[in-house]
C-alpha positions in Angstrom: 9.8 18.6 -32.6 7.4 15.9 -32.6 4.9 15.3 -29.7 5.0 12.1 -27.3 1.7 11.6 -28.9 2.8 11.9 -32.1 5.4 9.7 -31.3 2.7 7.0 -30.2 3.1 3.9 -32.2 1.2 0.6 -30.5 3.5 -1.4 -32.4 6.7 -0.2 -31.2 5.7 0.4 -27.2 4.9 -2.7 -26.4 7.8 -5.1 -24.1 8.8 -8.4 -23.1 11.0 -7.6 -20.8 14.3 -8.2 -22.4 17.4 -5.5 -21.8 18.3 -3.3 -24.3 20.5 -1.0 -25.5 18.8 2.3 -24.8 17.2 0.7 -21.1 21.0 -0.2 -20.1 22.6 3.2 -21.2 19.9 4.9 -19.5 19.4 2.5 -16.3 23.3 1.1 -16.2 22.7 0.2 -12.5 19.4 -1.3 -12.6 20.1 -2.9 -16.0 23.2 -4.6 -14.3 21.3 -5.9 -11.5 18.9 -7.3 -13.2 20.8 -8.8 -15.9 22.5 -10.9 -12.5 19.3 -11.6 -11.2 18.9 -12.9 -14.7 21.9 -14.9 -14.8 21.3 -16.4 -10.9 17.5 -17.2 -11.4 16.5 -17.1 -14.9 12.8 -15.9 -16.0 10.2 -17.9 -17.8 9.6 -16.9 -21.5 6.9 -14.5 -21.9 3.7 -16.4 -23.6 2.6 -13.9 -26.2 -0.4 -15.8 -27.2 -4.2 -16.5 -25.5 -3.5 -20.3 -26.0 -1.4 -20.3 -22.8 -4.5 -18.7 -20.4 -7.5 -21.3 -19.2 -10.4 -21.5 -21.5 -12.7 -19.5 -19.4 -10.1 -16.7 -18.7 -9.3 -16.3 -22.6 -13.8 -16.0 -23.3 -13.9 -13.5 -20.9 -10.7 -11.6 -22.8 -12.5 -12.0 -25.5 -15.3 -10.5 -24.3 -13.6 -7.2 -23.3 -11.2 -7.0 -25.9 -10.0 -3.6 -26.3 -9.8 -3.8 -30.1 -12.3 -0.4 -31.0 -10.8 1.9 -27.9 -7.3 1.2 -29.0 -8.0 2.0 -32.7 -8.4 5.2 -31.7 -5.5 5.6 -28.6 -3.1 8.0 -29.0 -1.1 7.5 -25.4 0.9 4.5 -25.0 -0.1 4.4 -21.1 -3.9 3.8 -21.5 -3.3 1.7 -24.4 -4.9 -1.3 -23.7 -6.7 0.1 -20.4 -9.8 1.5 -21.3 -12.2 -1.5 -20.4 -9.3 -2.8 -17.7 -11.3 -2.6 -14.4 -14.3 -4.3 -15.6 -12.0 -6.7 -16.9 -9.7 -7.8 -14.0 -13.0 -8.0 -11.9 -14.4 -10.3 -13.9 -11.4 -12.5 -13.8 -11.3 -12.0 -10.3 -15.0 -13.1 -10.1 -13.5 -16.0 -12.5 -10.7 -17.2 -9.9 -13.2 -16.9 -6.5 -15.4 -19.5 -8.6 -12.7 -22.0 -9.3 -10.5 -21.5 -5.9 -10.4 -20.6 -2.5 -9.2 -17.4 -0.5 -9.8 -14.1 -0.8 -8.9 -10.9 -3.4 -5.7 -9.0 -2.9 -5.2 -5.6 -4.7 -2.4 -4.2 -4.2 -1.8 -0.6 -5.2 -5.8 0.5 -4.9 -5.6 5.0 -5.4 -8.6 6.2 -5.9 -10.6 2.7 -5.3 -11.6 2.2 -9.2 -11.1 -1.4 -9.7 -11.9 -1.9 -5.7 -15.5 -1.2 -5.9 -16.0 -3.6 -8.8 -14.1 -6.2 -6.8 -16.2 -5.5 -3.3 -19.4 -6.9 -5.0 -17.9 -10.4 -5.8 -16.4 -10.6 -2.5 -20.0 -9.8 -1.1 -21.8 -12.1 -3.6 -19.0 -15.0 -2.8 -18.7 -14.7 0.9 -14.9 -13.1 0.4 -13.5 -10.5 1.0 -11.2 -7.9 -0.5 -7.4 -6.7 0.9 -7.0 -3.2 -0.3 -2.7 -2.6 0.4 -1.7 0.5 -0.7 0.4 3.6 1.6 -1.3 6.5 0.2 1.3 8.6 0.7 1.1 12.4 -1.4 4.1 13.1 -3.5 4.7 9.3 -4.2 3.4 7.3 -7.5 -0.1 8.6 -8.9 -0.8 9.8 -5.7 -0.8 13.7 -5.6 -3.3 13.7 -1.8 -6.8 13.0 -2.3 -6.9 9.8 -3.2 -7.4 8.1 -0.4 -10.0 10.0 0.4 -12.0 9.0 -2.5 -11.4 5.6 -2.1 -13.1 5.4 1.0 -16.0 7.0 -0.8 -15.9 4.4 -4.0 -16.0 1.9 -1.2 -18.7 2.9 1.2 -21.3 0.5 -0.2 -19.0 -2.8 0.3 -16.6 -1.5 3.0 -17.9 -4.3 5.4 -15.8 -6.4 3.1 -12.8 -4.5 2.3 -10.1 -4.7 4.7 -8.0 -1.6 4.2 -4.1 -1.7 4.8 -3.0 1.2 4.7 0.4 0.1 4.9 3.4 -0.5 2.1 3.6 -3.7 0.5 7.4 -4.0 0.5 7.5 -4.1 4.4 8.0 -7.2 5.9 5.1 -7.3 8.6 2.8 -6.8 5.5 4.4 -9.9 4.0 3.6 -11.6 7.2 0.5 -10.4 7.5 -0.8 -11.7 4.4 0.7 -14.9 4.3 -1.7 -16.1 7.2 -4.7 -15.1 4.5 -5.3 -17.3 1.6 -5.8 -15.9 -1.7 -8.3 -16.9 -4.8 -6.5 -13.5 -7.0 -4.6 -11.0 -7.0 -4.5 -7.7 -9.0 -0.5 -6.2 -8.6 -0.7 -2.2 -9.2 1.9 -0.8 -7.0 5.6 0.7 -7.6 6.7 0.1 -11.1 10.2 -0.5 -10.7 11.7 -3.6 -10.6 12.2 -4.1 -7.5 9.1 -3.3 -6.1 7.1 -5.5 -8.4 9.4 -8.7 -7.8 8.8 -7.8 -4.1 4.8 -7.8 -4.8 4.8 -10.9 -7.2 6.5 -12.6 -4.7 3.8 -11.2 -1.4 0.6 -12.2 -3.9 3.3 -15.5 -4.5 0.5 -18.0 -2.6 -2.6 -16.7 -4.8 -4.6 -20.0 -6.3 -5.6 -18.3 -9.2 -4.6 -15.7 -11.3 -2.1 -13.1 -10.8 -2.7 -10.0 -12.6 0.2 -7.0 -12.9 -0.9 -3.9 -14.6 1.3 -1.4 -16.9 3.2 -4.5 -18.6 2.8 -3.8 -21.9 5.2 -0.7 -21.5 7.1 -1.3 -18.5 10.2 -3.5 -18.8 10.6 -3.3 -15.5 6.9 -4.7 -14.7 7.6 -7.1 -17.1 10.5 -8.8 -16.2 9.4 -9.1 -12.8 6.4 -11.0 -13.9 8.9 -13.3 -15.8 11.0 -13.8 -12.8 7.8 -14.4 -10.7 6.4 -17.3 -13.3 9.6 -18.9 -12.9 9.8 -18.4 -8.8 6.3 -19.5 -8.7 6.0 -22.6 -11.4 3.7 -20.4 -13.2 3.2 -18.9 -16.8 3.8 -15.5 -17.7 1.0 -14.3 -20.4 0.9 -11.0 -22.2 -1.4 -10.1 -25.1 -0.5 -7.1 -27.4 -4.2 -5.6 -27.0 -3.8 -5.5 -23.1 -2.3 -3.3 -20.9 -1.9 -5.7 -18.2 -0.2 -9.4 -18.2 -0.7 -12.8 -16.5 0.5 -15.5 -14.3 -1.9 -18.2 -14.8 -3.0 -20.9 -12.0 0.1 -23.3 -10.8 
């Protein structure tokens, strides 16, 4: 029997959100709901090339292209991931430049991508909204983790506002409606439901949207579809990247 690693093929893992077969025999219930939400709202095509991004967005993917660390990745979940932090805050720093509001990050575990985002908000005069429940026993939190984050954001946590609340909840919705937003990096629950629900709280960002875990989560990725569409946006997704794009409206 052949290993999920052996099984790894880049060329084969990689979706744009479209149902199939083995998704709807599996998921018969979430394949049917989405396939209405489909039918009732639509979603915007999935943009599969860098043409689609701003000019400055696509140098700086450029400049952390993940073409040498893929060569030699065998897991299709950090495909596409290695340099990912670095890269998101540099689009965040990117998006503060170019609009107002602050940085939203929602989903933030151990704090990885928040203390490279806590610098530009200090540098910028912004700050950054850290959502995530941190609840043990619930997705890529195992206890500890929140924890840590607080370490990883010691240095900058005069301008990190922590919410330690879920993002599905309505008060959080309310909450961050009264804050405007310059970006936003999605990294919560990855089912659909929960990433339509996120798109659509980060929905008033000026600048880019980022979701993370596209390239092999259908469910990720047609939420960012549905979102584009919502939002008058586009939804962008290169095949080196783990993460996909809804550019400025």
């Amino acid at each position: 029997m052949h290993s999920e690693v052996s099984q790894f093929d880049p060329r084969l893992t990689r979706t744009d959100g479209h149902l199939d077969f083995r998704y709807c025999l599996r998921q018969p219930r979430r394949a049917a709901q989405q396939a209405w939400d489909w039918i009732c709202h639509g979603a915007a095509p999935l943009a599969m090339e860098e043409t689609a991004l701003p000019a400055p967005v696509r140098d700086i993917l450029r400049h952390f292209a993940e073409d040498e660390e893929n060569a030699r990745c065998t897991d299709k979940h950090t495909y596409g991931g290695h340099r990912q932090s670095v890269r998101v805050a540099t689009l965040a720093e990117w998006s503060v430049r170019e609009f107002p509001g602050d940085i939203v990050e929602v989903g933030s575990c151990s704090g990885v991508t928040t203390r490279l985002l806590a610098p530009i908000a200090q540098k910028t005069g912004r700050r950054v909204i850290a959502i995530d429940p941190w609840i043990p026993g619930t997705q890529n939190c195992d206890g500890g983790e929140y924890e840590t984050f607080l370490k990883n954001i010691e240095p900058w946590k005069d301008v990190v506002d922590v919410w330690r609340v879920s993002s599905l909840e309505a008060a959080t919705a309310e909450r961050l409606r009264a804050r405007p937003l310059a970006f936003a990096f999605v990294d919560g629950l990855h089912t659909y439901d929960a990433c339509t629900s996120d798109f659509a709280l980060v929905g008033h960002t000026r600048g880019l949207i980022v979701g993370d875990d596209l390239r092999y989560n259908r469910e990720v990725c047609l939420a960012l579809r549905m979102a584009a569409r919502r939002l008058g946006r586009r939804a962008v997704h290169l095949a080196q990247f783990r993460e996909g794009y809804l550019t400025p409206p």
